[in-house]
C-alpha positions in Angstrom: 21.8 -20.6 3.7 21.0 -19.1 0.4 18.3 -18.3 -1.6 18.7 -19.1 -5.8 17.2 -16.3 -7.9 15.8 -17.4 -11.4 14.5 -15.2 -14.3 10.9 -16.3 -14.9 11.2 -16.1 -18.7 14.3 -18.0 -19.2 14.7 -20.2 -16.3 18.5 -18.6 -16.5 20.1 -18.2 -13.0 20.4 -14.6 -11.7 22.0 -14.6 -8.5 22.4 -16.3 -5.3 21.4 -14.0 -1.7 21.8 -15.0 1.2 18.9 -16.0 3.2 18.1 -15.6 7.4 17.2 -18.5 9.6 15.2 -18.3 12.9 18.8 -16.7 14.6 19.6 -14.1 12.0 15.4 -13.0 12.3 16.1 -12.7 16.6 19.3 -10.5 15.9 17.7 -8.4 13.6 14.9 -7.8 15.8 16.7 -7.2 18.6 18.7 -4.3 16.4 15.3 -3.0 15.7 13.8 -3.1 18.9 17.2 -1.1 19.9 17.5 1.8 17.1 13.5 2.6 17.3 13.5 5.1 19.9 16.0 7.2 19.0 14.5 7.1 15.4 10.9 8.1 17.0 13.0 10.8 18.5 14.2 12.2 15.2 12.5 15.0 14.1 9.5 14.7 11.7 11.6 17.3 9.4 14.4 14.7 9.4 12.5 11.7 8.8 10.5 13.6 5.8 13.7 14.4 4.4 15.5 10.9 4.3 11.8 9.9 2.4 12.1 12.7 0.2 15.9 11.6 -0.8 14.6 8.2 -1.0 11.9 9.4 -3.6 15.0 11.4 -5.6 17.2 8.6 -5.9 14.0 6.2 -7.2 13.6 8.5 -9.9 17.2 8.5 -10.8 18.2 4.9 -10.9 14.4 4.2 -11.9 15.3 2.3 -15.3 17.8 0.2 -13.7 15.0 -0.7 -10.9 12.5 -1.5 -14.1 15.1 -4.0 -15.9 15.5 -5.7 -12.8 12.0 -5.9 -11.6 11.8 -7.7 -14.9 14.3 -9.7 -14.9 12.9 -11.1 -11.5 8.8 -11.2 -11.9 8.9 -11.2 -15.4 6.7 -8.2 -15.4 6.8 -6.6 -18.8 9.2 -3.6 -19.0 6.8 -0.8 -19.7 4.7 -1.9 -17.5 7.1 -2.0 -14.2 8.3 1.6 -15.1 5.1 2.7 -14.9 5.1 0.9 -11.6 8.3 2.8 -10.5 6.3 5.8 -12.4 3.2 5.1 -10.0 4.9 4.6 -6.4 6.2 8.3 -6.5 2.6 10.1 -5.9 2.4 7.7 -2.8 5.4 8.9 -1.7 4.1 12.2 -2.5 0.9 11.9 -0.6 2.7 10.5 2.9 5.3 13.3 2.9 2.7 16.3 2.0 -0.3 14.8 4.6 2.1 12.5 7.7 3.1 16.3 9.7 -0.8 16.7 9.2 -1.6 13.3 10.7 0.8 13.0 13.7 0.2 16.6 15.1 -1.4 16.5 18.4 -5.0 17.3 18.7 -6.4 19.7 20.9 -10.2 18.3 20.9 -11.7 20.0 24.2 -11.3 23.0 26.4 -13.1 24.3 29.3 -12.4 26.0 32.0 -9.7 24.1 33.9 -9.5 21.0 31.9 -7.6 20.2 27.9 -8.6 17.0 26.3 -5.8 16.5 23.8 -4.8 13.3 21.3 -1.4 12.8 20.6 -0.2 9.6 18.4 2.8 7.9 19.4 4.4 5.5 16.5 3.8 1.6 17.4 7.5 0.1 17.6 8.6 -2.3 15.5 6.2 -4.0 12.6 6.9 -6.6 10.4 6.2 -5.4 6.7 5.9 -9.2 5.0 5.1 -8.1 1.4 4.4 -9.5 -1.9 6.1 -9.9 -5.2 3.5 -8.9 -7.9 3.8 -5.1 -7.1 6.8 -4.9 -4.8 7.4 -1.4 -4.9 3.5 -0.4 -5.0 2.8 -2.8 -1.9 6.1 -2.3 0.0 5.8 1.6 0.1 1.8 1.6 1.2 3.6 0.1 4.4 7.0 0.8 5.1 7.0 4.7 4.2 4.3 5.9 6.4 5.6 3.3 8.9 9.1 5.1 8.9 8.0 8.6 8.2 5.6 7.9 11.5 8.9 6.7 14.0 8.5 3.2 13.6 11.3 0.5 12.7 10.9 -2.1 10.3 11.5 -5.5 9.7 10.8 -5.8 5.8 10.7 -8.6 4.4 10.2 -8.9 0.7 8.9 -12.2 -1.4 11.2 -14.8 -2.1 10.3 -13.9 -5.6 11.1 -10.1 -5.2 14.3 -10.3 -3.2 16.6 -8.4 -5.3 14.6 -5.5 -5.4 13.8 -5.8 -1.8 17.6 -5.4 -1.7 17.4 -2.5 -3.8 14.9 -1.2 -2.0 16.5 -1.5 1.3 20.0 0.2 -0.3 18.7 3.0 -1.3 16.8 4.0 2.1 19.8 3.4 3.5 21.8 5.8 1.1 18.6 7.9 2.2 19.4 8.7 5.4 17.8 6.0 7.0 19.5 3.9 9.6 20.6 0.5 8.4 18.8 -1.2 11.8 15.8 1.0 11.4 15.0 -0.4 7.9 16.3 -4.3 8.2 15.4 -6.4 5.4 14.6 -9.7 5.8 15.4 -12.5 3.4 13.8 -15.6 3.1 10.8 -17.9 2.0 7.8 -19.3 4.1 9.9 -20.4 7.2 11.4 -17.3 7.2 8.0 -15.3 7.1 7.1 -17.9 10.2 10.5 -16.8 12.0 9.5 -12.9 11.5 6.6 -13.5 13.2 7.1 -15.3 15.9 9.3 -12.1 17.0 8.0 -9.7 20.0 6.6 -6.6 17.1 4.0 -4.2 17.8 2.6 -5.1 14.5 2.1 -6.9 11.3 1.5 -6.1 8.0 1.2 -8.8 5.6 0.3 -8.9 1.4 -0.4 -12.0 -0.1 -2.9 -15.3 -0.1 -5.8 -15.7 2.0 -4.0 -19.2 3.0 -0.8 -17.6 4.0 -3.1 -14.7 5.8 -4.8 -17.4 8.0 -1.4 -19.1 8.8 -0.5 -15.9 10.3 -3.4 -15.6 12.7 -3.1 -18.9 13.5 0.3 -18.3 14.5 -0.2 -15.2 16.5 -2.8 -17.2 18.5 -3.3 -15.3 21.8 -0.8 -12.9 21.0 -2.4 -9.6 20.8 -0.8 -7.6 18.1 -1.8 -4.8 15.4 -2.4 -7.5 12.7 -3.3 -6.1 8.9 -3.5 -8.3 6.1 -4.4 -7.6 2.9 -5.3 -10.6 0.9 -7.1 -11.8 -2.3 -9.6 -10.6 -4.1 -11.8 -12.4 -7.0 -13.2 -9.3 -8.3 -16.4 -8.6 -10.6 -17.3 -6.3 -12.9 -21.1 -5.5 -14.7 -21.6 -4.3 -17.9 -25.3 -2.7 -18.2 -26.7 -2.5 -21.6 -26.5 1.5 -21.8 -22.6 1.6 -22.1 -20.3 1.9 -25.3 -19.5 -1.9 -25.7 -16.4 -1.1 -27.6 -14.8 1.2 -24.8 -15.8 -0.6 -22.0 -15.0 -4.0 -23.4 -11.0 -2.3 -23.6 -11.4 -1.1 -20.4 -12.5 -4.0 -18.4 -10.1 -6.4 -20.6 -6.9 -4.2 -19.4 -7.9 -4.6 -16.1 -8.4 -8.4 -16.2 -5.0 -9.0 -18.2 -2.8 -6.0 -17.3 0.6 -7.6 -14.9 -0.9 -10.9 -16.9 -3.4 -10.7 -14.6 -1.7 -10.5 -11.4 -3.3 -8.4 -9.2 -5.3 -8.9 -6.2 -7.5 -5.9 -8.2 -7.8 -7.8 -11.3 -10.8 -7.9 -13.2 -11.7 -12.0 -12.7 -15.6 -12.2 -13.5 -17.5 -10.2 -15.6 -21.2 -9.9 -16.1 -22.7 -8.5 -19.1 -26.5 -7.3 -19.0 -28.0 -9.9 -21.6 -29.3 -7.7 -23.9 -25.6 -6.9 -25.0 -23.6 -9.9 -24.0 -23.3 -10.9 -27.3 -21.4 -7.7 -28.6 -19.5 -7.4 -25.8 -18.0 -10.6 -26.1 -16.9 -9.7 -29.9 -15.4 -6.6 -28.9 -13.4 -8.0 -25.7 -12.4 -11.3 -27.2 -10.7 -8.8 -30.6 -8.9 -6.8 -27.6 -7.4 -9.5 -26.0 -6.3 -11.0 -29.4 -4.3 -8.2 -30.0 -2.3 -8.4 -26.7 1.0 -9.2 -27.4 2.8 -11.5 -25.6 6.3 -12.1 -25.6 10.2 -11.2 -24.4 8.9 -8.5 -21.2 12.0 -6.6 -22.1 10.3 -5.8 -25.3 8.7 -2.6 -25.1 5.6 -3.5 -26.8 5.2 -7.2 -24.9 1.8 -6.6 -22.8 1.2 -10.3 -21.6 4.1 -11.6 -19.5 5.0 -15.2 -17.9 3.5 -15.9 -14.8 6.0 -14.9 -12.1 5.1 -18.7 -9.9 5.8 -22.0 -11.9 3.3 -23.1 -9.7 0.3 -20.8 -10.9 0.1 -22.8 -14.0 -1.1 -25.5 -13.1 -3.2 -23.8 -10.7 -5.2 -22.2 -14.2 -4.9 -25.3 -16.1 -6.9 -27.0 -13.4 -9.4 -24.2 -13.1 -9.9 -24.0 -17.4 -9.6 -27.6 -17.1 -12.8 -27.9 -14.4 -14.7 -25.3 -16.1 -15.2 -27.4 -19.8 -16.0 -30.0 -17.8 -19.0 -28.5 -16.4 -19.8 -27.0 -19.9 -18.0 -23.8 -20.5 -16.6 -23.0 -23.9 -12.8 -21.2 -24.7 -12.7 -18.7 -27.0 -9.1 -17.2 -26.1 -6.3 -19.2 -24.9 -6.8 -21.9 -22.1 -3.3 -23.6 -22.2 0.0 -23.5 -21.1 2.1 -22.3 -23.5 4.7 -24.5 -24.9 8.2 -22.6 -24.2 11.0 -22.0 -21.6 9.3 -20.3 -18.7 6.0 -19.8 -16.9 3.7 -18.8 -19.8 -0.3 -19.1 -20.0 -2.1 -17.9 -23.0 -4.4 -15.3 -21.8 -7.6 -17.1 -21.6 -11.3 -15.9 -22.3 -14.4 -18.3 -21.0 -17.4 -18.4 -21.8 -21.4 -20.4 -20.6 -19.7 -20.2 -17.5 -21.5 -20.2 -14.1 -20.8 -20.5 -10.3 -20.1 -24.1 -9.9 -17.0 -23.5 -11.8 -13.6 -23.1 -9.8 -13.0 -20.3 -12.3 -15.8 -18.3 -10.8 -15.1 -19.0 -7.4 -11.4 -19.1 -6.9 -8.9 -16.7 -7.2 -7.2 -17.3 -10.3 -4.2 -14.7 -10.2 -3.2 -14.9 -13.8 -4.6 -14.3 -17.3 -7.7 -16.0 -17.1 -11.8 -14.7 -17.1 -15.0 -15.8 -17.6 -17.8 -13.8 -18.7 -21.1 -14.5 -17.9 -24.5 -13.0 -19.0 -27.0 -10.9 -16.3 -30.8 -10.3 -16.9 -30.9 -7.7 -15.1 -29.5 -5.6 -12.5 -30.7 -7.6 -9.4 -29.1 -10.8 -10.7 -25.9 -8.9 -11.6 -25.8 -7.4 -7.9 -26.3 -11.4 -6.7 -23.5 -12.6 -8.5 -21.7 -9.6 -7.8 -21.7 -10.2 -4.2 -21.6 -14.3 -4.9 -18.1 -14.6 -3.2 -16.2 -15.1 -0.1 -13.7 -12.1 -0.9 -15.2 -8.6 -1.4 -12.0 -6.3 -2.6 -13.0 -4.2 -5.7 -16.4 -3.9 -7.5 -17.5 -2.1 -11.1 -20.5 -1.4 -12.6 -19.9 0.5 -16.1 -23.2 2.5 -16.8 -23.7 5.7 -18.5 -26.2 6.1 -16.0 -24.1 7.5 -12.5 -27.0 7.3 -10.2 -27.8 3.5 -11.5 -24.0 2.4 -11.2 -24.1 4.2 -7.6 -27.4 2.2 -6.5 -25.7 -0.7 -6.9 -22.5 -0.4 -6.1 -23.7 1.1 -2.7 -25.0 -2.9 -2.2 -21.8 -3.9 -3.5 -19.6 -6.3 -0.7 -16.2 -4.6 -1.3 -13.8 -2.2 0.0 -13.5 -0.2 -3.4 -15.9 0.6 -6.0 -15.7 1.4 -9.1 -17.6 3.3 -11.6 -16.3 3.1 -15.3 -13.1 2.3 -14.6 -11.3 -0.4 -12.1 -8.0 -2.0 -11.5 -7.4 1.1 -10.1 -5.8 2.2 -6.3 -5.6 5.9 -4.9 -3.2 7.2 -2.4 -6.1 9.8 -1.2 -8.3 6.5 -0.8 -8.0 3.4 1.4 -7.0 0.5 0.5 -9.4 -2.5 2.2 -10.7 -5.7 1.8 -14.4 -7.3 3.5 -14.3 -11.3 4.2 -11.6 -13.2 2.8 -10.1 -10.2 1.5 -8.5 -9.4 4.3 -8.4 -7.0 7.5 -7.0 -3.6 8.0 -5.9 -0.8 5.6 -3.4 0.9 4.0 -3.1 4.6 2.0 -5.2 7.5 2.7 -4.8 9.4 5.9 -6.1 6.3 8.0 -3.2 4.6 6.6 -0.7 6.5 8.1 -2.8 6.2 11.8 -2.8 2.8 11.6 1.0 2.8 12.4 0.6 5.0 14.9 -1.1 4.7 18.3 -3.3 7.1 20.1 -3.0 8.5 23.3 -5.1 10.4 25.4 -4.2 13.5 27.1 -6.8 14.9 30.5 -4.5 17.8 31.6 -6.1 19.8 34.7 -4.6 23.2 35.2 -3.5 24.1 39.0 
């Protein structure tokens, strides 16, 4: 079985890999479930090392990892080296705070008696991740998993697979063992295969769909499950800001990886007092996006790294001027080789609108006037996914009141499209379940024991 890799621009062939079946997934596990132990047995020192060699050789080969991120997702050059750029303070933060984390915890003493917490790493996880940030999503996982003891299945998209590859090589160049760190190649029935295996946990990044599929699949099984899914996040504009900066702001974070992000900006509400002039000063910054070749250094708007999603926004633009919304950027397919959608601006949009409602994951918004910060707050928390939330307000203590209402796992105050290593990373409803980054994200692959010690 094979798996035919295609550049997203182009349509041109880039390789063929060879792809795992419901065996291969068994055999691999089985090496897994074999190697962990004596991996959990390595010492912390050790394990911190083969990361920090892994981190080294990132930053060496990191422009041939950016060309072929590229080449793959179509994600525009500049923009996946600042990805490559971006993964290493992660790295950074797991290696200076895991030896921090996984020391045992002496939390009571009297007399005769300790009370002490040790954390013990889970087994083997499946790391199922996602293809719009491979290295960013891949590495919230699978490094504090490793650095923690555990072995892992990683299976990158479909879409990613040669830098899962990549990925994979040069952990094992790192120092880490080859059936510690197993990738696992494949599409959905491969996914399916992975979890059907006997882990100790699962990690998944990617559609709230998929996400359900997964619980459904686990049924009574009951294993450390984290899924971090969609998001169809908001943004209000309140009438005190500087229209012109925060109109930039909030129009990178809609449009930047051509909107794919689960973080991307996809509904904005403007207080009505200065809708109007934001609107002129968003719809000049988008104009001035260049799309084109995403080798091109200056190319800012991509293709869409799914055939598929196309249609998916034509449909939603389509929906939405049905029910009386007006374009005033974009709202078609563009007419080349490749997955291309001009980056689209809406407006006299409202909730009945698909566009509104569903995650459109590509470079598509609607902007919609607010009266006042109530209604703003209502529309806000109008949705069945709560990831990120921004209020942009030169007034701290009115952007904190509401964003203290807001339904989300991250907030954000004059900025967004925006993750921290020091921070986690959550979701609330269809969002998702679990966490990664942050010190909590290094627990979660790790489980906790409890020590009652009596002296003699």
């Amino acid at each position: 079985m094979s798996l035919e890799v295609y550049n997203p621009v182009t349509g041109a062939h880039l390789a063929t890999v060879a792809t795992d079946d419901a065996a291969s997934v068994a055999e691999k596990y089985a090496r897994a479930r074999a190697a962990q132990p004596a991996w959990a047995a390595t010492p912390l020192e050790e394990r911190l090392a083969a990361i920090a060699r892994f981190r080294a050789r990132v930053v060496a080969e990191k422009e041939m990892l950016a060309r072929l991120l590229t080449s793959e997702v179509g994600k525009p050059i500049a923009q996946a080296r600042n990805e490559l750029a971006g993964v290493l303070p992660r790295v950074d933060f797991f290696l200076a705070e895991t030896a921090r984390v996984l020391a045992p915890e002496r939390v009571y003493v009297e007399g005769e008696m300790e009370e002490r917490i040790s954390r013990e790493p889970l087994g083997v996880v499946a790391n199922i991740s996602a293809w719009n940030y491979p290295w960013f999503v891949g590495c919230n996982v699978f490094v504090p998993a490793l650095l923690a003891g555990n072995a892992v299945l990683y299976k990158p998209s479909e879409l990613a697979s040669l830098t899962g590859l990549e990925i994979a090589g040069l952990l094992h160049a790192s120092g880490v063992p080859r059936d510690v760190f197993i990738p696992v190649i494949g599409a959905g029935a491969v996914g399916a295969a992975l979890v059907a295996q006997d882990v100790d946990g699962i990690f998944f990044t990617g559609s709230h769909a998929t996400g359900q599929r997964i619980v459904q699949a686990l049924g009574t099984r009951l294993v450390k499950l984290q899924l971090e899914l969609g998001g169809k996040d908001p943004v209000y504009v309140c009438d005190d800001v500087d229209v012109t900066q925060a109109a930039a702001s909030i129009a990178d974070g809609a449009f930047y990886n051509t909107g794919q992000s689960c973080c991307s900006v996809e509904r904005v509400y403007v207080h009505e007092r200065i809708f109007d002039a934001f609107v002129d000063a968003f719809v000049k910054k988008v104009r001035g996006f260049k799309r084109g070749d995403p080798l091109d250094d200056g190319t800012y708007i991509g293709p869409l790294t799914r055939g598929a999603q196309v249609g998916v926004l034509e449909a939603q633009v389509a929906d939405a001027l049905a029910k009386g919304a007006k374009v005033l950027v974009g709202g078609k397919r563009v007419t080349a080789p490749g997955n291309w959608f001009e980056p689209t601006v809406l407006v006299d949009v409202d909730h009945s609108m698909a566009v509104m409602r569903d995650e459109s994951f590509g470079p598509v918004v609607g902007l919609m006037p607010a009266r006042d910060d109530e209604q703003a707050l209502a529309l806000m928390n109008d949705t069945e996914y709560g990831l990120t939330a921004g209020v942009y307000s030169r007034d701290r203590a009115r952007a904190e009141r509401i964003l203290a209402r807001s339904r989300s796992g991250s907030v954000y105050w004059n900025c967004c499209d925006r993750v921290s290593p020091r921070l986690p990373w959550s979701g609330v409803g269809h969002s998702g379940i679990g966490l990664t980054l942050s010190r909590a994200g290094i627990e979660t692959f790790t489980r906790p024991k409890a020590w009652h010690l009596r002296g003699a």
